[in-house]
C-alpha positions in Angstrom: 12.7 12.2 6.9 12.1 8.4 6.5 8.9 7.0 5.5 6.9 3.9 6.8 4.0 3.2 4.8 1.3 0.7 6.1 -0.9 -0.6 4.3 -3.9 -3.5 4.7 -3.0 -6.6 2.3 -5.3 -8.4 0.6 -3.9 -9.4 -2.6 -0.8 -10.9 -4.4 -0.5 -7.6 -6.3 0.0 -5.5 -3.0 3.9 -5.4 -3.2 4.0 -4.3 -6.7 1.4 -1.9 -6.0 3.7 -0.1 -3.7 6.7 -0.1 -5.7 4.6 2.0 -8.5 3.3 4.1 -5.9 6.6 4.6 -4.1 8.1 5.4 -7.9 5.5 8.0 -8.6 6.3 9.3 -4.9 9.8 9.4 -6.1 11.0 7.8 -3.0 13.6 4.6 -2.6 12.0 2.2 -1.1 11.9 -1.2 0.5 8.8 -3.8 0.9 8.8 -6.4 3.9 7.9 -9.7 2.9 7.8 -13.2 4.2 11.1 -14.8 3.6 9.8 -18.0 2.4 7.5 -16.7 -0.1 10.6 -13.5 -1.0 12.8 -17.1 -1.6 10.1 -18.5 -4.0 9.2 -15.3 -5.8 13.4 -13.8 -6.0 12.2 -11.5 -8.7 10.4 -9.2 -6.0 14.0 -8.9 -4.5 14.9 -6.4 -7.3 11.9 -4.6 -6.0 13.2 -3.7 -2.9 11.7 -6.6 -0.9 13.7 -7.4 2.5 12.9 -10.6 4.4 11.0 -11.4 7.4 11.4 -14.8 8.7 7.7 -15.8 10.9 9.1 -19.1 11.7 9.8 -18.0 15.1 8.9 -14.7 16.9 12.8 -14.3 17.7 13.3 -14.6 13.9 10.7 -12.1 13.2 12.2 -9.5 15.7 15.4 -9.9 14.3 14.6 -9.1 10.9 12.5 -6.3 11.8 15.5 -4.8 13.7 17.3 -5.2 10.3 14.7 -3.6 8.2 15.0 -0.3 10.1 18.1 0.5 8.6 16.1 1.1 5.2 14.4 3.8 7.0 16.6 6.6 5.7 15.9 10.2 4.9 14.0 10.5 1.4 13.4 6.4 1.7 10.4 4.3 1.9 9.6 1.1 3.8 6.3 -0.6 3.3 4.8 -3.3 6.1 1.9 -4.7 5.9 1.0 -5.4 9.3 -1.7 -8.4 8.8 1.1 -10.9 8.1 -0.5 -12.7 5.4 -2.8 -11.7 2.2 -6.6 -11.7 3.9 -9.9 -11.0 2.7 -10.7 -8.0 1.2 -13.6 -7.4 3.5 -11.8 -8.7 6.7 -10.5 -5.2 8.7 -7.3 -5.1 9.8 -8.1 -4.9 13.3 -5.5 -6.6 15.8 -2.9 -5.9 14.3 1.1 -6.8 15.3 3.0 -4.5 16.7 6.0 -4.4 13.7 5.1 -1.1 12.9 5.4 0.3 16.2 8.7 -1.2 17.0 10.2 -0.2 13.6 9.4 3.7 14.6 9.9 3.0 18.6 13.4 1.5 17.8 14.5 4.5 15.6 16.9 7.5 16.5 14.9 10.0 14.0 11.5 11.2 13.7 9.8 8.9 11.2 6.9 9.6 9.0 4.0 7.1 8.9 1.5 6.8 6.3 -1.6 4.5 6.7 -2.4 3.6 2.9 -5.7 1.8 2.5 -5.7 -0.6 -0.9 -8.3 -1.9 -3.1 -9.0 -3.8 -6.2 -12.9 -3.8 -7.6 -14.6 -3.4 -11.0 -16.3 -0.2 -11.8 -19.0 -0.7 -14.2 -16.3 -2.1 -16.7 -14.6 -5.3 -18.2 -11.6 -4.9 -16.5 -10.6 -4.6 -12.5 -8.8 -1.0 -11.4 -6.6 -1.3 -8.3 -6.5 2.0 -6.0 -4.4 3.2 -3.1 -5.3 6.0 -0.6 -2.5 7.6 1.4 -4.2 8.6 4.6 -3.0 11.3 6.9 0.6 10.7 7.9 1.6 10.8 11.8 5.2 11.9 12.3 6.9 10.0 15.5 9.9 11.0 17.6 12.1 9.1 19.4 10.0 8.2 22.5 6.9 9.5 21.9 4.3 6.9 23.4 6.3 5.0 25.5 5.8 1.7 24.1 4.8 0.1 21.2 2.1 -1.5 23.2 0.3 2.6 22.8 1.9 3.2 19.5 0.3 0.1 17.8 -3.6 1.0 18.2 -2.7 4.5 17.2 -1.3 3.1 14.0 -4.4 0.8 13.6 -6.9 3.4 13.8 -5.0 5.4 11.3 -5.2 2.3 8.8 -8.7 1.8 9.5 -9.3 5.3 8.8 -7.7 5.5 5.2 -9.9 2.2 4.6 -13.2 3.4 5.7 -12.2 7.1 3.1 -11.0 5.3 0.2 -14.4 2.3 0.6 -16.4 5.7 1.2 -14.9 7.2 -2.5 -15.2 3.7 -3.8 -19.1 3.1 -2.9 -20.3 6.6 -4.7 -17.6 6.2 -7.6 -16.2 9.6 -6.4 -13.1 9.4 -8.2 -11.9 13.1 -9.0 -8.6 12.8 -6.1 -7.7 10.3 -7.8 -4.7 9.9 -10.9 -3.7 7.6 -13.2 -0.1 6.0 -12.2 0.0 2.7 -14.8 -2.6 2.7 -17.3 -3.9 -0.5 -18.5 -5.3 -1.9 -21.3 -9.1 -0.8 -22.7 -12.3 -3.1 -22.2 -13.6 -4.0 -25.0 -16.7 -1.9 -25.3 -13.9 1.5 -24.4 -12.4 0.3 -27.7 -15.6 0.4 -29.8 -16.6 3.5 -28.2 -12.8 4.5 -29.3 -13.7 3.5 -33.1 -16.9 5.2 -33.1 -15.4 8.0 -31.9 -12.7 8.4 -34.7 -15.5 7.6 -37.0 -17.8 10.9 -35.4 -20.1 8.2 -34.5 -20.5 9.3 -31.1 -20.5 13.0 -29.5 -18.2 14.6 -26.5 -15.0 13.0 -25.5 -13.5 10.1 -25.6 -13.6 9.1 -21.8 -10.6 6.8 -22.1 -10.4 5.8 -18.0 -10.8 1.9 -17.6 -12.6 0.1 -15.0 
């Protein structure tokens, strides 16, 4: 069964975000961007990345018609249904109706998977970045009628992984969580590193980075 994935987007790191995460899902995947930024940053194009022209909303429908042949069983297609990068605090509410037409317009059931991102400092140097996979929502040709119904359905399942993953974030609850790309230590996890090897300090070494 195909997979869309839709997810909020608030950074310049969003699309490769979803190419790790689609990796580690071991899925092929695709990532909609804007064509005009896709023609200034080509590199994402080995990525997966398929345009979506906004100059026009004929232009826009047409690529979106497009896209949907990258929905393919054991495949991956990431929108991100704000249109452009926003503030991280700014909810995704009002949302166009891409991702309903890209399931509505299909001849299969797909699967669609609110993912919720987020890039903060915990107590450390360095930023993390997280993604939460809410509750997927499988859709069959014709089920709502329109995209009109389809889209709030789809918003309200964004929203929802948001408010769990900004919940997990607020207390630092971090145990259904994994590490996917580990990055470099902060500088007081490398002393605490040294002072480990030296018996310096007791218990583990807690080597996660925020």
């Amino acid at each position: 069964m195909p997979t869309l994935f839709v997810a909020n987007h608030t950074s310049w790191w969003d699309g490769l975000l979803a190419f790790v995460v689609t990796r580690e899902l071991g899925l092929r995947g695709h990532i909609l961007m804007d064509a005009a930024n896709l023609e200034r940053y080509a590199a994402f194009g080995s990525a997966g990345a398929v345009p979506v022209r906004r100059s026009s909303p004929r232009a826009a429908y047409d690529d979106l018609r497009a896209a949907r042949s990258c929905l393919e069983a054991g495949a991956a297609l990431w929108i991100f249904p704000q249109g452009a990068r926003r503030p991280q605090a700014e909810r995704p509410e009002r949302l166009g109706r891409g991702a309903a037409g890209l399931v509505r317009g299909h001849d299969r059931p797909v699967r669609v998977c609110p993912v919720a991102l987020r890039y903060t400092h915990l107590g450390e140097q360095l930023p993390e970045a997280f993604a939460w996979l809410g509750q997927p929502r499988t859709v069959g040709p014709g089920e709502y009628g329109s995209r009109r119904r389809l889209a709030p359905v789809i918003e309200q399942d964004l929203l929802g992984a948001l408010d769990a993953l900004d919940g997990l974030l607020r207390t630092e609850s971090l145990g259904a969580f994994r590490t996917i790309v580990a990055g470099p230590l902060s500088i007081n996890k490398r002393m605490d590193r040294v002072r480990h090897a030296l018996g310096l300090l007791r218990g583990p070494f807690e080597a996660r980075n925020g």
